[in-house]
N, CA, C and O of each residue as an XYZ file, in Angstrom:
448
protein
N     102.853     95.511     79.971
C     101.844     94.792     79.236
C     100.577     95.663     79.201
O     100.030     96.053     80.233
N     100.032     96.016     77.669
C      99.013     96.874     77.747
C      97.718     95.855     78.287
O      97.791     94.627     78.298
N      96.617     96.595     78.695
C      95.122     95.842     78.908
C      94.620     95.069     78.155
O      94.070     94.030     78.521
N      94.743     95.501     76.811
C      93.994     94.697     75.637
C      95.153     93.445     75.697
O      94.615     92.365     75.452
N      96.491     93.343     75.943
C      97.159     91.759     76.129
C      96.966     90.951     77.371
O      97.253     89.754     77.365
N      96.593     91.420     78.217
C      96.096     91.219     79.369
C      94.733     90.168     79.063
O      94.501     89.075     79.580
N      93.983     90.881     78.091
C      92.490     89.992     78.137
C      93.255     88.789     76.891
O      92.885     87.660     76.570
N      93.880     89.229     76.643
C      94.767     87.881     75.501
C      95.060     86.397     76.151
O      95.254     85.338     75.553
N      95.017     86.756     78.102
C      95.911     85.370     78.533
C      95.079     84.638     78.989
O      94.191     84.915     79.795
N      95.368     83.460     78.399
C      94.678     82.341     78.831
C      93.405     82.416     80.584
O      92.235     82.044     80.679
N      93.958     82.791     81.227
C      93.905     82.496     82.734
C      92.706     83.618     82.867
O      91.761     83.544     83.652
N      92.950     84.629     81.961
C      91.805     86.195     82.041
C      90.905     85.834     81.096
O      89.960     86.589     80.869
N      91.053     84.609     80.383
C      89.806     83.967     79.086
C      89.069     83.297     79.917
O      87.881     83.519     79.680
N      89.256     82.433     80.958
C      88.754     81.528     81.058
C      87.635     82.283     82.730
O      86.649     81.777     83.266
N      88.443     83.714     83.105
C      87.857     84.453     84.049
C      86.919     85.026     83.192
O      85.821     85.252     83.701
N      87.076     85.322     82.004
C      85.638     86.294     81.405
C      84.676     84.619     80.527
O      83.489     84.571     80.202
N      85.354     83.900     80.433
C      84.291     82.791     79.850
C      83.099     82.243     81.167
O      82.222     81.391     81.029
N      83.385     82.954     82.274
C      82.516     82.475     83.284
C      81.990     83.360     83.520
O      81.056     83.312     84.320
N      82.295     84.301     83.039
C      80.968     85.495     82.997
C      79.835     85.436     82.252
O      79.840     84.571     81.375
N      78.313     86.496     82.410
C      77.996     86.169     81.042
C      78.643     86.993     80.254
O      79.338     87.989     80.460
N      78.157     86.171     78.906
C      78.575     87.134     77.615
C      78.096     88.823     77.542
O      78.759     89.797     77.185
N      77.308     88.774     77.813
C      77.019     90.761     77.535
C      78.227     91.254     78.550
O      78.612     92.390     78.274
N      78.794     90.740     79.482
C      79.492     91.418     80.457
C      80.923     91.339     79.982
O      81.794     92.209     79.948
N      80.941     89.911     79.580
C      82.412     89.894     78.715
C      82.631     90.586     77.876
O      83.767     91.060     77.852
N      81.900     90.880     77.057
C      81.791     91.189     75.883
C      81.776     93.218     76.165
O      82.346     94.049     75.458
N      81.122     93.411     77.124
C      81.602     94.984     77.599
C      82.836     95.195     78.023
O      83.181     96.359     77.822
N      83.825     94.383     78.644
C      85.050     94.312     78.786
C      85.668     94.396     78.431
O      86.544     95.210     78.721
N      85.685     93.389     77.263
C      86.608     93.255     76.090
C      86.795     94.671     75.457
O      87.917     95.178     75.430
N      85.710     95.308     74.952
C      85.414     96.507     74.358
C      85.785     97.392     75.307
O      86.581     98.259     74.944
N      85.389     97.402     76.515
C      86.226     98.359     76.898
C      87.808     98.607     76.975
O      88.402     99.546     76.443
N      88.380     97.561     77.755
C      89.887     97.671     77.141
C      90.419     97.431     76.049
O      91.512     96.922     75.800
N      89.313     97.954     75.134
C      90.739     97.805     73.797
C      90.707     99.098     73.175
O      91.462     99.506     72.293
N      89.755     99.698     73.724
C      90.122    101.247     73.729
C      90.777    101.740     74.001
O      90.699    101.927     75.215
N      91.844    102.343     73.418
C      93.038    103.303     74.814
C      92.742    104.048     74.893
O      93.707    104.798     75.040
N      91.723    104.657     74.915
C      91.168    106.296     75.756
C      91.017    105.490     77.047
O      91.800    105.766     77.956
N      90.033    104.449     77.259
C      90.031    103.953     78.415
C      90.779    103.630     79.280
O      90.321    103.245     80.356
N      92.227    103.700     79.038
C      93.393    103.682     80.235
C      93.632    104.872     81.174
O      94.293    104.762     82.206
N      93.000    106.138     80.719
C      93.220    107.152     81.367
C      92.197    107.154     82.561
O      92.359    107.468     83.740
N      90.937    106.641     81.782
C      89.660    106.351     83.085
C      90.139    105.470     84.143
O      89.905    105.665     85.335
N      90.670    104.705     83.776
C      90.848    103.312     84.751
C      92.102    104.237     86.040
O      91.832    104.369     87.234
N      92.963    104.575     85.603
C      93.887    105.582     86.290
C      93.081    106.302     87.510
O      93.320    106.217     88.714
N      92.031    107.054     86.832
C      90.937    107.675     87.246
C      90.405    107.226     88.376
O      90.746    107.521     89.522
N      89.498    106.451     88.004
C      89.068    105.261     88.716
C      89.687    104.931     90.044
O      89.117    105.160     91.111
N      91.102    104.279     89.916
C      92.144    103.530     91.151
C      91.989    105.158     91.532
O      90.988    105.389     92.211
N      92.510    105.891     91.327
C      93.254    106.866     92.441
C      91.737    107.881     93.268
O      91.713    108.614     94.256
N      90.654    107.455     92.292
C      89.364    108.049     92.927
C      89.049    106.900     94.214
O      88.702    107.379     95.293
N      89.131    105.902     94.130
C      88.974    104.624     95.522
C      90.137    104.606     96.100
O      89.896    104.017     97.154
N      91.582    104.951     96.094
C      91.917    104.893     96.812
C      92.382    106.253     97.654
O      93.233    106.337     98.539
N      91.458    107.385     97.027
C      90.914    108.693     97.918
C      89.730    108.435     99.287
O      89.675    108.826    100.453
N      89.223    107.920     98.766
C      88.114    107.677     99.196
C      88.316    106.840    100.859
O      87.936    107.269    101.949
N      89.221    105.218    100.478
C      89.517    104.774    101.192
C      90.299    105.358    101.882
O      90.010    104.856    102.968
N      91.523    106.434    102.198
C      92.343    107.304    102.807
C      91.496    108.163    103.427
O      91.905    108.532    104.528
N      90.173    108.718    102.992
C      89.563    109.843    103.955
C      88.851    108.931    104.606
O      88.861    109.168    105.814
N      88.221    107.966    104.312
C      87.466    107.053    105.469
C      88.433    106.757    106.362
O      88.155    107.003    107.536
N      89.702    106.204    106.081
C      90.743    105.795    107.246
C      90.891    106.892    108.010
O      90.829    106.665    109.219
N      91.113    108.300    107.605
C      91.612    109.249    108.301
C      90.734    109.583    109.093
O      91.108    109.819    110.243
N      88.883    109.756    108.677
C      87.857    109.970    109.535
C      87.731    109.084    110.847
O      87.418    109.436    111.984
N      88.138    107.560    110.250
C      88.000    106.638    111.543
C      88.661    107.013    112.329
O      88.057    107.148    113.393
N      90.059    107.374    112.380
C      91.251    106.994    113.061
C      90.782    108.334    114.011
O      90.662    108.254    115.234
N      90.487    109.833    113.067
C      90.022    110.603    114.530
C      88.879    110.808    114.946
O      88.694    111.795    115.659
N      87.779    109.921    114.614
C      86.929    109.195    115.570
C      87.342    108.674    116.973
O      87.003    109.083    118.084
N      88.150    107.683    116.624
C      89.303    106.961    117.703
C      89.633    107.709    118.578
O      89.316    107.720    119.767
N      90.396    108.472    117.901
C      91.333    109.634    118.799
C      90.266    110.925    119.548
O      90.847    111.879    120.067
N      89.425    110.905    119.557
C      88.767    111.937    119.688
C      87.543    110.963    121.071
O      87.429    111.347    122.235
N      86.949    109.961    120.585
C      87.014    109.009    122.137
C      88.056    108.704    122.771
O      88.022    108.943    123.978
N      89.250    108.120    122.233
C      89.559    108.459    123.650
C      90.076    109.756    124.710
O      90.120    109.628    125.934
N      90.427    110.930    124.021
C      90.551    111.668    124.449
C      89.139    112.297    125.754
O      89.092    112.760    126.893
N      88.063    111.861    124.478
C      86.953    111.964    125.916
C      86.961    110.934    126.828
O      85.923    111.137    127.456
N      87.440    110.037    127.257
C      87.692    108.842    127.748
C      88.649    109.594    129.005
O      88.190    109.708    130.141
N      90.110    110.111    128.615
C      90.910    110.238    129.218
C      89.943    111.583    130.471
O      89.975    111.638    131.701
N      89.241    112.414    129.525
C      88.640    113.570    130.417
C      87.396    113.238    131.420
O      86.877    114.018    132.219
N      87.060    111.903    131.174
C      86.248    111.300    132.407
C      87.046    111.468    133.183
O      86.928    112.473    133.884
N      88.064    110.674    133.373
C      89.179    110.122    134.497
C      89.265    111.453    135.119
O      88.774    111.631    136.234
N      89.805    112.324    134.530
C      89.919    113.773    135.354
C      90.005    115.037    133.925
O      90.753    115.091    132.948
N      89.035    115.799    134.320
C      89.739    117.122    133.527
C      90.535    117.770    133.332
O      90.604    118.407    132.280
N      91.627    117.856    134.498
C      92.726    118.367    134.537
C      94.015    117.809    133.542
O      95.120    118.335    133.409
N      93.521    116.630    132.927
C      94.392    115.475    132.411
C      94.800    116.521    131.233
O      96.015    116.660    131.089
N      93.897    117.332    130.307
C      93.655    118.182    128.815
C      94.942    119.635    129.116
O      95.578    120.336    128.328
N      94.883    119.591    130.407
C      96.521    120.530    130.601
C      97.766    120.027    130.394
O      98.745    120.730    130.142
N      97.779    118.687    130.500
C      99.047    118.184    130.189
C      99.134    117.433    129.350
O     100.274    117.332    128.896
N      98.126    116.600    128.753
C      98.320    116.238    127.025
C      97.930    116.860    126.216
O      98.049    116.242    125.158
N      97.271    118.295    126.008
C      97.649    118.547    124.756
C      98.728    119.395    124.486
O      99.066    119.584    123.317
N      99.555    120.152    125.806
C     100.996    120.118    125.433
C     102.065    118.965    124.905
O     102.884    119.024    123.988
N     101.736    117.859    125.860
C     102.366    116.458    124.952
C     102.160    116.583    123.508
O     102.992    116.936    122.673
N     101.004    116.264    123.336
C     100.923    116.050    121.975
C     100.957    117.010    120.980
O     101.118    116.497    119.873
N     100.859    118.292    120.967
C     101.887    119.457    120.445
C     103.174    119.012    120.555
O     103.648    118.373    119.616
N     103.574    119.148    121.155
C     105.359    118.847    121.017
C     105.599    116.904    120.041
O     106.460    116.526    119.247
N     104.772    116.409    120.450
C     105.025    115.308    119.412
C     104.731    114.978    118.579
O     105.206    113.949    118.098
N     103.630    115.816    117.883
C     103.930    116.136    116.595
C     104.450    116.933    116.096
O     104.119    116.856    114.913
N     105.616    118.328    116.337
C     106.326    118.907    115.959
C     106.959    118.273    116.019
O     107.394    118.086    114.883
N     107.717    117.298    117.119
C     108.715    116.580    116.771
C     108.562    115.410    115.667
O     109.570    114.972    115.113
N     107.584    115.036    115.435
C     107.737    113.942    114.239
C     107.656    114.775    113.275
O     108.178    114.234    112.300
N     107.270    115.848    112.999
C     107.564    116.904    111.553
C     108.816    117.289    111.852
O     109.607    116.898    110.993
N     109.355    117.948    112.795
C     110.761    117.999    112.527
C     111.559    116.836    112.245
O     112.365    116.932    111.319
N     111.474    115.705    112.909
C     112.401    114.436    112.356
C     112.115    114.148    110.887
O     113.130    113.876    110.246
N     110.778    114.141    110.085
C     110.193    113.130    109.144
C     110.274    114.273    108.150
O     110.885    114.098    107.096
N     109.845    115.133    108.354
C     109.519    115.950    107.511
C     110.470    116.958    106.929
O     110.628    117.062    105.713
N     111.013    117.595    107.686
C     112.093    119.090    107.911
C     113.019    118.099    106.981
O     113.184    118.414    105.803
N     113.503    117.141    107.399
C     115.224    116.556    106.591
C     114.698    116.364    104.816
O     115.477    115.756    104.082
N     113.395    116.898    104.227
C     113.208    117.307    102.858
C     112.869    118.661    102.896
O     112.372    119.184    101.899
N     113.069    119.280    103.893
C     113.106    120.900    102.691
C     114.669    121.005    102.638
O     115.465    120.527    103.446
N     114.918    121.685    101.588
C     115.981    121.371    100.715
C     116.020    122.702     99.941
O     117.025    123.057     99.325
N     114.893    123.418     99.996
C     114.549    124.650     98.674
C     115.198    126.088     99.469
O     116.015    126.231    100.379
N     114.394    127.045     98.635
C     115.732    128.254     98.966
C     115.757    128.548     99.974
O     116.687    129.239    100.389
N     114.845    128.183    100.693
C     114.657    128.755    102.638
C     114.876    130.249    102.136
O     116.090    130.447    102.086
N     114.233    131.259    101.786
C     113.594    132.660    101.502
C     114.050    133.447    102.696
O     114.638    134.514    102.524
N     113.790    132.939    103.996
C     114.166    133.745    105.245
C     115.199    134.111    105.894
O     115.358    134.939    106.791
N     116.429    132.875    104.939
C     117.675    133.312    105.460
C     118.552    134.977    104.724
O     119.405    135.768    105.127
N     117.447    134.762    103.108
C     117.354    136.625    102.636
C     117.140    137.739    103.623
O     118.018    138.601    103.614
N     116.121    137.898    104.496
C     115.545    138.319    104.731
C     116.461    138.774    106.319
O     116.525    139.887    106.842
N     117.046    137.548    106.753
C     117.255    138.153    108.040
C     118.935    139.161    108.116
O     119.203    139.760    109.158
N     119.867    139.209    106.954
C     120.679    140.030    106.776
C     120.348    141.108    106.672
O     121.182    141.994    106.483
């Protein structure tokens, strides 16, 4: 269903009849343009960039207290988890990741 049938249904009339009119009325006009479908595309995948680097910033915020957290307790702790956690994330790239390369693997040329 294109945009411009979208503002056609009942239920999206009665959402822009409670707007004011100058706002409806920019709406309307805007989706009935189809150049404007490419913006809107635009648009979603620009917010939901946005929202993915904020998540990713939080999360090693997180990770990055507690790691200073863990180095109160003792310093010596940073010798043995960040070998842990090297090895577990190679291992979740080897499980998750590795079972899609699939392509020419170049190196098996190379080592005959």
């Amino acid at each position: 269903m294109r945009p411009i049938e979208l503002l056609r249904n009942s239920k999206i009339d009665v959402f822009l009849s409670k707007l004011p009119k100058r706002i409806s009325n920019k709406l309307k006009g805007f989706f009935s343009d189809p150049d404007n479908y490419q913006t809107i595309g635009l648009w979603i995948s620009s917010v939901v960039t946005a929202l993915v680097s904020v998540g990713y910033a939080k999360l090693f915020h997180y990770a990055e207290n507690g790691f200073h957290e863990i180095l109160k307790i003792n310093p010596y702790y940073s010798l043995l988890l960040c070998p842990f956690i090297f090895f577990l994330a190679w291992f979740i790239v080897y499980i998750y990741i590795d079972s899609y390369d699939v392509g020419a693997n170049v190196s098996k040329y190379f080592s005959n």
